[in-house]
C-alpha distance (Angstrom), angle and dihedral (degrees) to the residues before:
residue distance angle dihedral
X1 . . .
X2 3.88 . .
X3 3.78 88.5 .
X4 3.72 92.6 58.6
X5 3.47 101.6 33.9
X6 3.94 89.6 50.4
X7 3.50 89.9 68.3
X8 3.67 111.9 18.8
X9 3.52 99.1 38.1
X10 3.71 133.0 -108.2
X11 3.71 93.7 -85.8
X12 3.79 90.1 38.0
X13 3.70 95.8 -114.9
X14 3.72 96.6 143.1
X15 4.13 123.4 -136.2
X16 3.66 118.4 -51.1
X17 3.39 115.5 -104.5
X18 4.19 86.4 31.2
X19 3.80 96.6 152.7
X20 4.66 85.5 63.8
X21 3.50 114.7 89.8
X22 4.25 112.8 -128.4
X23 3.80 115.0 -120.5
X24 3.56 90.6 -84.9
X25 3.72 90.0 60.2
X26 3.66 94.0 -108.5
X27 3.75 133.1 125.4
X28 3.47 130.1 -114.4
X29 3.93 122.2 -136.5
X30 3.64 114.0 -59.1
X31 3.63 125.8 -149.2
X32 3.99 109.7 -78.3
X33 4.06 88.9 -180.0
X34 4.11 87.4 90.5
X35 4.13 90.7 -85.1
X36 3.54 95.9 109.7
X37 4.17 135.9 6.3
X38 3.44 116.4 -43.5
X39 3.65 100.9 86.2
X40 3.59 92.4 69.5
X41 3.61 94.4 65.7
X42 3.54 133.0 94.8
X43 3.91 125.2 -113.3
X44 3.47 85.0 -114.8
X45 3.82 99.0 48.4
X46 3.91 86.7 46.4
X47 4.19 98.2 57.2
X48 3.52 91.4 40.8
X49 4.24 84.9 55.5
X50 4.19 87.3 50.0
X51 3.98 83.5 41.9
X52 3.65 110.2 48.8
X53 4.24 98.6 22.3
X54 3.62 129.8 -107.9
X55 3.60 107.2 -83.2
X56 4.45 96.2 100.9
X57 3.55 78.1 62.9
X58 4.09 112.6 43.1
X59 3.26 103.2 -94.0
X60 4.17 150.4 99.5
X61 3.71 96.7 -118.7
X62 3.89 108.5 144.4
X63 3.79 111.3 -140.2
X64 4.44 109.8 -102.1
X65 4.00 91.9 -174.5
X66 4.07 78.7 115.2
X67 3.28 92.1 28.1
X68 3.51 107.3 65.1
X69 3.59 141.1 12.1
X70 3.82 134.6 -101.1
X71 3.06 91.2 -106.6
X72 3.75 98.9 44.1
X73 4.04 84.2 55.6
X74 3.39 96.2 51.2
X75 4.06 93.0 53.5
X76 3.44 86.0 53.3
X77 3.25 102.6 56.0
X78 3.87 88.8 42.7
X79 3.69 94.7 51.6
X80 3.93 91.2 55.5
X81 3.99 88.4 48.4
X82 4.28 92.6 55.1
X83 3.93 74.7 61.3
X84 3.76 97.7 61.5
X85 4.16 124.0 83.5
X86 3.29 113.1 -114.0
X87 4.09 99.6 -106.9
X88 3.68 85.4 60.3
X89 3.80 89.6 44.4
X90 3.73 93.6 47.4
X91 4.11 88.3 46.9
């Protein structure tokens, strides 16, 4: 969870200003707590983000499919889920 929360914050609401690319163009973390993106995405489109890194998608990511486990990946993307209401859940 240190990996995520490092970045993404412990409540996974992202980095202010989330939505304004860096000076490399890139994005910083959005919110994963249902504020921004994320909960549109599949399961499947979500591991292969924490697998592969988040450059196909704007941002600085680095790739964890070595990183951590299954497992590991899947509680991640769990614990940013518990953050989202349930009409977002439900979408």
């Amino acid at each position: 969870m240190e990996n995520f929360a490092e970045c993404n914050g412990r409540n996974a609401q992202g980095t202010f200003n989330w939505r304004k690319p860096s000076t490399d163009g890139s994005y910083p973390p959005p919110p994963l707590n249902g504020f921004a993106h994320a909960w549109h995405h599949s399961f499947d489109m979500l591991m292969r983000t924490l697998n592969e890194d988040g450059a196909p998608v704007g941002g600085r990511m680095p790739a964890f499919e070595h990183k951590l486990s299954k497992e590991e990946k899947k509680a991640t993307i769990a614990y940013f889920k518990i953050k989202w209401n349930k009409q977002i859940y439900d979408a």
